[in-house]
ROZAVO-673236 format. One record per residue (C-alpha): residue in one letter; x, y, z. Coordinates in Angstrom, 1 decimal, always signed. Layout:
! ROZAVO-673236
<site 'A' <X Y Z>>,
...
***
This chain:
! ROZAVO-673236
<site 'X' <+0.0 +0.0 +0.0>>,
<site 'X' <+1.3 +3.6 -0.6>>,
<site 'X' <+2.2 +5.6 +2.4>>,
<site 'X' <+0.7 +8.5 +1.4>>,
<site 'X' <-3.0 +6.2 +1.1>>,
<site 'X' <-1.6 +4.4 +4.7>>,
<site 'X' <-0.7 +7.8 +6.3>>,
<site 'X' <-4.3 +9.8 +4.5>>,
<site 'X' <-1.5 +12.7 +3.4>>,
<site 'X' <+1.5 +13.4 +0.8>>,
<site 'X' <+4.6 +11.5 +2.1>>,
<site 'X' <+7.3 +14.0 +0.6>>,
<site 'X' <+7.4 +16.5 +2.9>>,
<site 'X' <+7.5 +14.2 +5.7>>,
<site 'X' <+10.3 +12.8 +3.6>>,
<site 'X' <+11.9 +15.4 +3.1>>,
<site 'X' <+11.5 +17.0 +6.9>>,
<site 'X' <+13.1 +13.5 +8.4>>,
<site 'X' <+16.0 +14.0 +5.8>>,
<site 'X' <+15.7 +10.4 +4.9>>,
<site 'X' <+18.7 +8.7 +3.0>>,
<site 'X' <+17.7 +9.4 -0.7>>,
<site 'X' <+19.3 +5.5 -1.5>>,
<site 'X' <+16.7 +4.7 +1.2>>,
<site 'X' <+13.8 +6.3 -0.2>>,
<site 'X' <+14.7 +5.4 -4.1>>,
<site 'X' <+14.5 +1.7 -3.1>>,
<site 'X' <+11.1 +2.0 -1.7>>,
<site 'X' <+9.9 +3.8 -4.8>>,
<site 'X' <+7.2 +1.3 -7.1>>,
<site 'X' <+7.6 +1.9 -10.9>>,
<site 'X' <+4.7 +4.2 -10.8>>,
<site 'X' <+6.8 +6.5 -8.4>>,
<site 'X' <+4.4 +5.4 -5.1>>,
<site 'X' <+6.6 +4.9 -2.0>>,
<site 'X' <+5.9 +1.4 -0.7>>,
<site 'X' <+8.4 +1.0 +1.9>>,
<site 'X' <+10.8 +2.9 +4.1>>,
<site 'X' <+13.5 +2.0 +7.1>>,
<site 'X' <+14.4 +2.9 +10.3>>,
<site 'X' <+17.8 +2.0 +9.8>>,
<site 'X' <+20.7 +3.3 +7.3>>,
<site 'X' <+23.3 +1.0 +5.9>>,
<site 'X' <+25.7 +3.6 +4.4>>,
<site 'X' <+29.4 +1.9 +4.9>>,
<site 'X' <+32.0 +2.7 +5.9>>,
<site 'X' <+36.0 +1.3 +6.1>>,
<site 'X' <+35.8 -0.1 +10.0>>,
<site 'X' <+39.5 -0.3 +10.8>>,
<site 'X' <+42.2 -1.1 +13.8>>,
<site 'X' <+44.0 +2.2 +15.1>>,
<site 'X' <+46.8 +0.4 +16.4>>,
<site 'X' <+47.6 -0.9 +12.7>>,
<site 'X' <+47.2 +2.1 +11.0>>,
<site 'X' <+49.2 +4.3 +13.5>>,
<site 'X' <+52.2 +1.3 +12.8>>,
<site 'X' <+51.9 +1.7 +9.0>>,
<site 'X' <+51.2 +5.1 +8.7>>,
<site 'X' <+51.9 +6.7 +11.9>>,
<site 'X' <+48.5 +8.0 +12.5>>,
<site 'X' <+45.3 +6.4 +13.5>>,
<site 'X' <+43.2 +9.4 +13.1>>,
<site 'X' <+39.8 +8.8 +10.3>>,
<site 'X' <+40.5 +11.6 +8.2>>,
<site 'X' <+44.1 +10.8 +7.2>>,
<site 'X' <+43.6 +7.3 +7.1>>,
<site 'X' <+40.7 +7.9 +4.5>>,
<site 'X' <+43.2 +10.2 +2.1>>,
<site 'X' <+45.3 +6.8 +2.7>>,
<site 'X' <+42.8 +4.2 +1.2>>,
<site 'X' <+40.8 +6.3 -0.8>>,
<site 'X' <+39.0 +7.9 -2.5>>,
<site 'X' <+38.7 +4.8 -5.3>>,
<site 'X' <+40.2 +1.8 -5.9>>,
<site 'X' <+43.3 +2.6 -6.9>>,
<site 'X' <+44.3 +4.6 -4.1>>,
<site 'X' <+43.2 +1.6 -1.6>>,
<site 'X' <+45.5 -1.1 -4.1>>,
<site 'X' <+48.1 +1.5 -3.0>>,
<site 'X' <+47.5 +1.1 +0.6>>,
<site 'X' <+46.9 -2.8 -0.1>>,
<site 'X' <+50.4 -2.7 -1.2>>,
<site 'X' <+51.8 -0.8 +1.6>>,
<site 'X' <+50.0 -2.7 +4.5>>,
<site 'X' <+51.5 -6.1 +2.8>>,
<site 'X' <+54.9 -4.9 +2.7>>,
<site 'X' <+54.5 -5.0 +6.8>>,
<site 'X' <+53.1 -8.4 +6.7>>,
<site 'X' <+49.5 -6.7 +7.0>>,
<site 'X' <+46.1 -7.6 +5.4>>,
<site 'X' <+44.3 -4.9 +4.1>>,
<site 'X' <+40.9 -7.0 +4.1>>,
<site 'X' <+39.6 -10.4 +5.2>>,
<site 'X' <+39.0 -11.5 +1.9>>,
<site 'X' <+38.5 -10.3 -1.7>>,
<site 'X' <+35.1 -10.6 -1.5>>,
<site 'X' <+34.9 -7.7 +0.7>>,
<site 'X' <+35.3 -5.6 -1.8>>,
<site 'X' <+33.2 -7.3 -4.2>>,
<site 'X' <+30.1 -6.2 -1.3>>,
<site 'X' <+31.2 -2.6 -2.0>>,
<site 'X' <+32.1 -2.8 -5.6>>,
<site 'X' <+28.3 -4.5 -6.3>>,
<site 'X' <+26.3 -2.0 -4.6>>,
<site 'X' <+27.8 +1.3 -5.7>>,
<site 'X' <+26.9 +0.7 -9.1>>,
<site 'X' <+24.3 +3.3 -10.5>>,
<site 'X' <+22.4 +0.5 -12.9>>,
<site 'X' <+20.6 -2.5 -12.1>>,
<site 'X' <+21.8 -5.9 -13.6>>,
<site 'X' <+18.5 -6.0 -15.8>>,
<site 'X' <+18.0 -2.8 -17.5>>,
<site 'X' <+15.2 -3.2 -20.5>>,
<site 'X' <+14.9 -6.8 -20.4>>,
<site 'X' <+18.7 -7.1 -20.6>>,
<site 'X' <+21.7 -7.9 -18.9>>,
<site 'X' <+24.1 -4.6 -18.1>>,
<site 'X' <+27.9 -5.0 -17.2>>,
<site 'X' <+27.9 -1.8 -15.6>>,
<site 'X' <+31.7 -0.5 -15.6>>,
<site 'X' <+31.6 +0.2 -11.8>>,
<site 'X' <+30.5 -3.5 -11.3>>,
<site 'X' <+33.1 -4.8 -13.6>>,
<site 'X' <+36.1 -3.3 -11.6>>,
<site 'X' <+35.9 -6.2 -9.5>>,
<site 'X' <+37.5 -8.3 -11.8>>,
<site 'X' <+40.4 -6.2 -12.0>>,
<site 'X' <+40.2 -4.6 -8.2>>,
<site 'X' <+39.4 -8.4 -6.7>>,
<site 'X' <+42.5 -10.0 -9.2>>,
<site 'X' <+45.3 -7.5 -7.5>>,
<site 'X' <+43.8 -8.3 -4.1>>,
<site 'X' <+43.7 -12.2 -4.2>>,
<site 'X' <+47.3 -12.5 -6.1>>,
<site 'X' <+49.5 -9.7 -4.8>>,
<site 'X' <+48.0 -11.5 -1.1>>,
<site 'X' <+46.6 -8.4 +0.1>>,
<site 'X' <+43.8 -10.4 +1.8>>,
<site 'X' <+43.6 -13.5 +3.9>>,
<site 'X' <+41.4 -14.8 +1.2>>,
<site 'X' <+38.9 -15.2 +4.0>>,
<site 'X' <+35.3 -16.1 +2.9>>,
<site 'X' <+33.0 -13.6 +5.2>>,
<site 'X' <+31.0 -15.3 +7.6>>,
<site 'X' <+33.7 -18.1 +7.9>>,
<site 'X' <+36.1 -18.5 +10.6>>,
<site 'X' <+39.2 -17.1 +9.3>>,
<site 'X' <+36.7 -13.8 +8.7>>,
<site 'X' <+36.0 -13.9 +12.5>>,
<site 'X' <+39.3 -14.5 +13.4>>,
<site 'X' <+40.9 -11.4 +11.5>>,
<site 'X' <+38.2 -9.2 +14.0>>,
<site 'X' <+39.8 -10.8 +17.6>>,
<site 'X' <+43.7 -10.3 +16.0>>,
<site 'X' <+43.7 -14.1 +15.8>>,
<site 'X' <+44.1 -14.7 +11.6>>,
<site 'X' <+47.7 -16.0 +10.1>>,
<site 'X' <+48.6 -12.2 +9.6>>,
<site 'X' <+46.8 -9.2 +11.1>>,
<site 'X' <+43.5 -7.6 +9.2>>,
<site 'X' <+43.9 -3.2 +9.0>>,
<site 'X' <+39.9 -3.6 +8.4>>,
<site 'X' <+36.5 -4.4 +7.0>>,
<site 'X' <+33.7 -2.4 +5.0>>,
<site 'X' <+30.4 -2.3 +6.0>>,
<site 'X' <+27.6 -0.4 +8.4>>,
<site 'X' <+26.7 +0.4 +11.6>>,
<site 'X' <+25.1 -3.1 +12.1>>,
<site 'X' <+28.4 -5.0 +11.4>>,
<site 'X' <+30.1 -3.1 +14.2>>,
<site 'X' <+27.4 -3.7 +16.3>>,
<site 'X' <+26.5 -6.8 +15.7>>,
<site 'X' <+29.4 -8.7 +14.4>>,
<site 'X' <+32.4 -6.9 +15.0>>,
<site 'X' <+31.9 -6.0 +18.4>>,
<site 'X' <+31.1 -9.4 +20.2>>,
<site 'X' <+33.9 -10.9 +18.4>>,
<site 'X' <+36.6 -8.1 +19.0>>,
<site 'X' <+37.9 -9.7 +22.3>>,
<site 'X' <+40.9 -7.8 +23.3>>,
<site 'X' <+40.7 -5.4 +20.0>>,
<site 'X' <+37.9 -3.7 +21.5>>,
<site 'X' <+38.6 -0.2 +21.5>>,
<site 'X' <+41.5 -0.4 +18.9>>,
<site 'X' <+39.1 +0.4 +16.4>>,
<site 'X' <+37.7 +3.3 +14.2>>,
<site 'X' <+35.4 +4.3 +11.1>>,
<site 'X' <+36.3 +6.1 +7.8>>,
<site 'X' <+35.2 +7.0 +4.9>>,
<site 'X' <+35.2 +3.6 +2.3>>,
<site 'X' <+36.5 +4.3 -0.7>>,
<site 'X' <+33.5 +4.3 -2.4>>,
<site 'X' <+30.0 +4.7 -1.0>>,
<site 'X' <+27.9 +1.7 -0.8>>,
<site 'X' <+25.2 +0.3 +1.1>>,
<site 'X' <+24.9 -3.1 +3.1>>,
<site 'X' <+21.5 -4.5 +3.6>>,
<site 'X' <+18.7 -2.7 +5.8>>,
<site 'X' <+15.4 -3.5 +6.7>>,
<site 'X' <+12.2 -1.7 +4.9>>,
<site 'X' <+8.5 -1.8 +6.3>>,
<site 'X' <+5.7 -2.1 +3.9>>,
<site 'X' <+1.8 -2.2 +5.2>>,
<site 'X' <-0.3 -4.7 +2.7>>,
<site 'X' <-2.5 -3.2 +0.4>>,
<site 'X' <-5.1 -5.7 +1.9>>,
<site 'X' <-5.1 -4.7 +5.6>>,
<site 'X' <-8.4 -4.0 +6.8>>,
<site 'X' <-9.5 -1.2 +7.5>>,
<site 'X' <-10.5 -1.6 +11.2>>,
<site 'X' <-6.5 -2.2 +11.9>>,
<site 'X' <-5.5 +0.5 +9.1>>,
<site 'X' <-5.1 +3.5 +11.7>>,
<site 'X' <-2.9 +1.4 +13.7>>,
<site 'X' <-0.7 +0.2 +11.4>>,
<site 'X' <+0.2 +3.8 +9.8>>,
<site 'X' <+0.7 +5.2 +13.3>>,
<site 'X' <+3.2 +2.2 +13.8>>,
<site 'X' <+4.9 +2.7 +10.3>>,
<site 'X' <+4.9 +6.4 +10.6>>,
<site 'X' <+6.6 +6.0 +14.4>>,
<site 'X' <+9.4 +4.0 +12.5>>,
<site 'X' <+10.3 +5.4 +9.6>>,
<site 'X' <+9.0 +8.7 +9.3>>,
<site 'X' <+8.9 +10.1 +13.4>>,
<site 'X' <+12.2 +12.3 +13.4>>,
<site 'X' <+10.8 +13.3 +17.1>>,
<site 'X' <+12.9 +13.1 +19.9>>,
<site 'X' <+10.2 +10.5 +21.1>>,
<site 'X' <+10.3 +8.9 +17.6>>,
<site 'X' <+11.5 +4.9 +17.3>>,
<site 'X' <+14.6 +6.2 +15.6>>,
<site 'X' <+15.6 +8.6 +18.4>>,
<site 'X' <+15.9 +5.8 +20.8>>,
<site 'X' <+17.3 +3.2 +18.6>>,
<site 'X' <+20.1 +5.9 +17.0>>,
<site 'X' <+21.0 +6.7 +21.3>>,
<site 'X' <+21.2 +2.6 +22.5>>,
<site 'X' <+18.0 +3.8 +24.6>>,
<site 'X' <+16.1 +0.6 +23.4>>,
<site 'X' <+16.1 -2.6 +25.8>>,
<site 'X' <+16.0 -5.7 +24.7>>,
<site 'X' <+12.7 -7.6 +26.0>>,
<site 'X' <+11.1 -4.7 +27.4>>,
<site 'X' <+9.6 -2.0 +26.5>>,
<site 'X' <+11.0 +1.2 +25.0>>,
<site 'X' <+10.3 +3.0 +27.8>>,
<site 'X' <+12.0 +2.5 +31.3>>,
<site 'X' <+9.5 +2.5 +34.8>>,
<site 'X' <+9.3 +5.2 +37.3>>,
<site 'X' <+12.4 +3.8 +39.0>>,
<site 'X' <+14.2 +4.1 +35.4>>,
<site 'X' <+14.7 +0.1 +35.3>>,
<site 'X' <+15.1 -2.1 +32.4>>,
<site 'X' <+14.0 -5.5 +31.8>>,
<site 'X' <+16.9 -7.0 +29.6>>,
<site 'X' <+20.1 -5.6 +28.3>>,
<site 'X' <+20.3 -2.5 +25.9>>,
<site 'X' <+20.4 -2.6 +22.6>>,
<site 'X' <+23.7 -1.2 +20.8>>,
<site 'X' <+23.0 +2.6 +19.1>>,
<site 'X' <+22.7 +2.1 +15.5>>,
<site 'X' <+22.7 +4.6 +12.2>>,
<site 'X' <+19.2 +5.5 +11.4>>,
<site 'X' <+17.6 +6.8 +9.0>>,
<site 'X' <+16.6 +10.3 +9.4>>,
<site 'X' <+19.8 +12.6 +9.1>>,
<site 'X' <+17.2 +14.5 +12.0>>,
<site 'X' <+18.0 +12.3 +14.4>>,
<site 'X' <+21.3 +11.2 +13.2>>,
<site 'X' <+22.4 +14.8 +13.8>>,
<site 'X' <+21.6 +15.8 +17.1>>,
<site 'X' <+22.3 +11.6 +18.3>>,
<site 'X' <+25.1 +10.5 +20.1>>,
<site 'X' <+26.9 +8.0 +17.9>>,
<site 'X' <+30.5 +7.8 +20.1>>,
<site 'X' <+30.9 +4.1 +20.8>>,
<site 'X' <+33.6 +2.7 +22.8>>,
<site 'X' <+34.0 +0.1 +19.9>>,
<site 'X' <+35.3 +2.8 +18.2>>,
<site 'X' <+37.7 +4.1 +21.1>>,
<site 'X' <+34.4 +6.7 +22.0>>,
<site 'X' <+34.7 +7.8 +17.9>>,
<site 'X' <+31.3 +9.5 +17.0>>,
<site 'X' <+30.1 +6.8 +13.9>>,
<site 'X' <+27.6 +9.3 +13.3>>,
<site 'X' <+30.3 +11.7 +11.3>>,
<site 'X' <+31.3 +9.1 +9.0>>,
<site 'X' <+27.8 +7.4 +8.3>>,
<site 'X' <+25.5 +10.3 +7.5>>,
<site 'X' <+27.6 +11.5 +4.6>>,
<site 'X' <+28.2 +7.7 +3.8>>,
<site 'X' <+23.9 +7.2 +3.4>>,
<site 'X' <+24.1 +10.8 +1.2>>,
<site 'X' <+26.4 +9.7 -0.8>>,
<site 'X' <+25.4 +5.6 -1.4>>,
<site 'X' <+22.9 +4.8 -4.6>>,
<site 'X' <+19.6 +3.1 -4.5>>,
<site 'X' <+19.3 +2.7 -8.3>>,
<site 'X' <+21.8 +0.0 -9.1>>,
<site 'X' <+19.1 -2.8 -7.2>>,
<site 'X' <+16.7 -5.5 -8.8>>,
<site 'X' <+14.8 -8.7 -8.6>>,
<site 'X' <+17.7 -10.8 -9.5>>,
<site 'X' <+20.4 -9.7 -7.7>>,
<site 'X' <+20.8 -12.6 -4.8>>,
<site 'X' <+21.4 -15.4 -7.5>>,
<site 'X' <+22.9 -13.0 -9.9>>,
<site 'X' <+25.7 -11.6 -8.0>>,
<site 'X' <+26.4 -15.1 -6.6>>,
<site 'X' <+27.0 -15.7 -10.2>>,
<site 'X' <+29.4 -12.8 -11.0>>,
<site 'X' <+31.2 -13.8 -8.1>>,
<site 'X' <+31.9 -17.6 -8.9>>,
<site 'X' <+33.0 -16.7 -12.0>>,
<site 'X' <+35.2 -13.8 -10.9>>,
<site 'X' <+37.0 -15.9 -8.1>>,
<site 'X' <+37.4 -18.3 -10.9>>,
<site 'X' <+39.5 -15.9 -12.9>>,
<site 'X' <+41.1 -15.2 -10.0>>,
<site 'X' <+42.3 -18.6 -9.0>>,
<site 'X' <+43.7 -18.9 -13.4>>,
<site 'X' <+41.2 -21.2 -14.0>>,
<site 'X' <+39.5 -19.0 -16.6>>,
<site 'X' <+40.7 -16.0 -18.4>>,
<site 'X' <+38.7 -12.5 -18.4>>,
<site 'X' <+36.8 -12.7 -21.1>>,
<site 'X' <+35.5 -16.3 -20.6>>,
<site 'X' <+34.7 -15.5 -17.4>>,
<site 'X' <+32.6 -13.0 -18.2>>,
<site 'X' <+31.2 -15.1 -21.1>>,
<site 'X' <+30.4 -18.0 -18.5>>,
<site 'X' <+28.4 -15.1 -16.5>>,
<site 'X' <+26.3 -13.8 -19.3>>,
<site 'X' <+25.3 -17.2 -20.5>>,
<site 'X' <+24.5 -18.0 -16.6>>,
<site 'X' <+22.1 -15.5 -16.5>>,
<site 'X' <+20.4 -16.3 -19.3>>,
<site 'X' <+20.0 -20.2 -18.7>>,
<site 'X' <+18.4 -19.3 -15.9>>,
<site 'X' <+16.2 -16.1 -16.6>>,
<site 'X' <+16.1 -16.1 -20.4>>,
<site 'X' <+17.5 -12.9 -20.1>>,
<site 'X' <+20.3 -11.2 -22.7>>,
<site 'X' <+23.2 -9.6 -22.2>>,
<site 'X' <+24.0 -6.5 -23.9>>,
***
C-alpha cells in the first residue's frame, strides 16, 4: 500500500522534513513512483578499521588521514593494499569484501530493459578483486567463515587493518567478536560509497481497514517520526532494551540488556544523536555514516540480484584462481544468466 494512502496525506514532505537517506527512499519507490516502503535504519558503509595498525603503518590512526590513505577509489586503496602487505599486513579479510562494496555502488541495475548490463563500476571487480587475491593483500577469507572472525579478535595468520560495511556489522558482528581489540578500532570513509542491507516496512494493500489506523501510526513512528520520542531517536542513542519496552518505569529500570545505538535513517536524528561508541575508542560513527547514506545509490538494485551476484562472483573468483581468463569468465556469467532467466546480455 502507498504511504501516502496508509498515512491519508503526501509522504514528501514528511520525507523530506526526516531528511531520509535518498538511496533509502529510491528503493522504496514502485515503478509508478508510489513509495511502498521505508527504514528505520541506514546501511551507508564505511572502512571499519584497527587504530593500532594504521598508526604502525602510517603513523597516525586518526579517520581523516587514514581515509586520504585508502581512498577515494580503488586505486588509491591497491596503493594502501600494497603498503599494508609490505609490513606483513592484510588490508581485508577476503576479496570478497570488496566485491560487497564494488556491487552495490553501481548506478544500474543488472536487468535494464529486459537485458543484462555489465555496468563499468560492477566490472572493476574483476580487475580490483585480481590484484587483491594474487599480490596476497587479503587473507582470502570467505566472510562469515572463521578465518573472517578470526581477523576481528587479532587471531588470523597475519593481522587484518579492516572491514567495509555499516553500523550493524560493528554492532553486531564486530563487536562481540573483538575480544581484546575492542577499543582499537575506528570508522572512515570507504573508498567508495555503498550500502549493506537494511530493513524496509511495507503495510499490505489488503489490511483491513479496522487495523489501518494502527498500522500507519506504527509505520509512521518507525520510519517517518524524526521526534525526539520517535523509534529512531531511541534506537540511533542505545535507549532501546531488549525484552522490554522502550520505555523505562518510574524507578528508570530495564527488563533485559540495551540494545547497541545504531545509524538510522533520518539525518534528523542522526544529527543531534550521540553515535561515540567505545567500539570505536568513543569515535562518534555518526560523522562518517551520515555522509556515507548521502552519498550511497539506490538505483543500481533488482529482482535478480541474490542469485545473480552469486553468479558474478563464482566466476570472478574463478578468474582469480587462473582457471579461466577475463573474457571467458565474463562469457560464462552472461550465459548463466540467461539459462536461468532467459534474459540477454548487452
Amino acid at each position: 500500500m502507498p504511504y501516502s494512502e496508509l498515512l491519508g496525506q503526501d509522504v514528501a514532505p514528511m520525507i523530506s522534513a526526516a531528511q531520509l537517506a535518498q538511496y533509502t527512499v529510491d528503493l522504496g519507490t514502485r515503478t509508478d513512483g508510489q513509495v511502498v516502503a521505508l527504514p528505520f535504519q541506514m546501511t551507508g558503509s564505511g572502512y571499519i578499521y584497527r587504530r593500532s595498525i594504521a598508526e604502525s603503518l602510517w603513523g597516525s590512526d586518526d579517520p581523516e588521514f587514514v581515509a586520504t590513505k585508502i581512498g577515494p577509489g580503488w586505486d588509491q586503496f591497491l596503493v594502501a593494499a600494497e603498503e599494508a602487505a609490505a609490513v606483513g599486513v592484510s588490508i581485508l579479510a577476503g576479496e570478497g569484501d570488496a566485491w560487497q562494496a564494488i556491487r552495490n555502488s553501481s548506478a544500474l541495475p543488472w536487468i535494464v530493459n529486459d537485458t543484462l548490463q555489465l555496468d563499468p563500476a560492477r566490472e572493476l571487480y574483476l580487475d580490483v578483486g585480481y590484484q587483491l587475491y594474487n599480490n596476497n593483500y587479503t587473507e582470502k577469507a570467505d566472510a562469515w567463515g572463521d578465518a573472517w572472525f578470526a581477523g576481528m579478535s587479532g587471531a588470523s595468520d597475519r593481522p587484518i587493518l579492516g572491514y567495509l560495511g555499516p553500523a550493524w556489522l560493528i554492532n553486531y558482528v564486530m563487536a562481540g567478536n573483538a575480544g581484546d581489540t575492542f577499543g582499537d578500532w575506528a570508522i572512515t570513509h570507504a573508498p567508495v560509497p555503498f550500502t549493506w542491507g537494511g530493513t524496509w516496512i511495507f503495510a499490505n494493500n489488503s489490511t483491513p481497514d479496522d487495523l489501518r489506523g494502527g498500522v500507519a501510526t506504527l509505520i509512521e513512528w518507525f520510519t517517518l517520526d524524526s521526534s525526539e520520542t520517535g523509534f529512531q531517536q531511541f534506537f540511533a542513542n542505545g535507549n532501546l532494551y531488549e525484552g522490554s519496552a522502550a520505555f523505562p518505569d518510574e524507578a528508570g529500570d530495564f527488563a533485559a540488556g540495551r540494545i547497541f545505538k545504531d545509524a538510522v535513517n533520518s539525518g534528523v536524528v542522526l544529527s543531534r544523536s550521540d553515535g561515540t561508541l567505545e567500539f570505536l575508542g568513543w569515535q562518534n560513527m555518526n560523522d562518517i555514516f551520515v555522509p556515507a547514506g548521502a552519498a550511497a545509490l539506490g538505483t543500481g538494485f533488482g529482482p535478480y540480484d541474490e542469485t545473480i551476484n552469486e553468479y558474478f562472483n563464482d566466476q570472478a573468483l574463478q578468474f582469480f584462481m587462473g582457471e579461466k581468463t577475463r573474457d571467458q569468465a565474463i562469457a560464462d556469467f552472461k550465459q548463466h544468466v540467461f539459462d536461468m532467466y532467459d534474459i540477454p546480455s548487452n
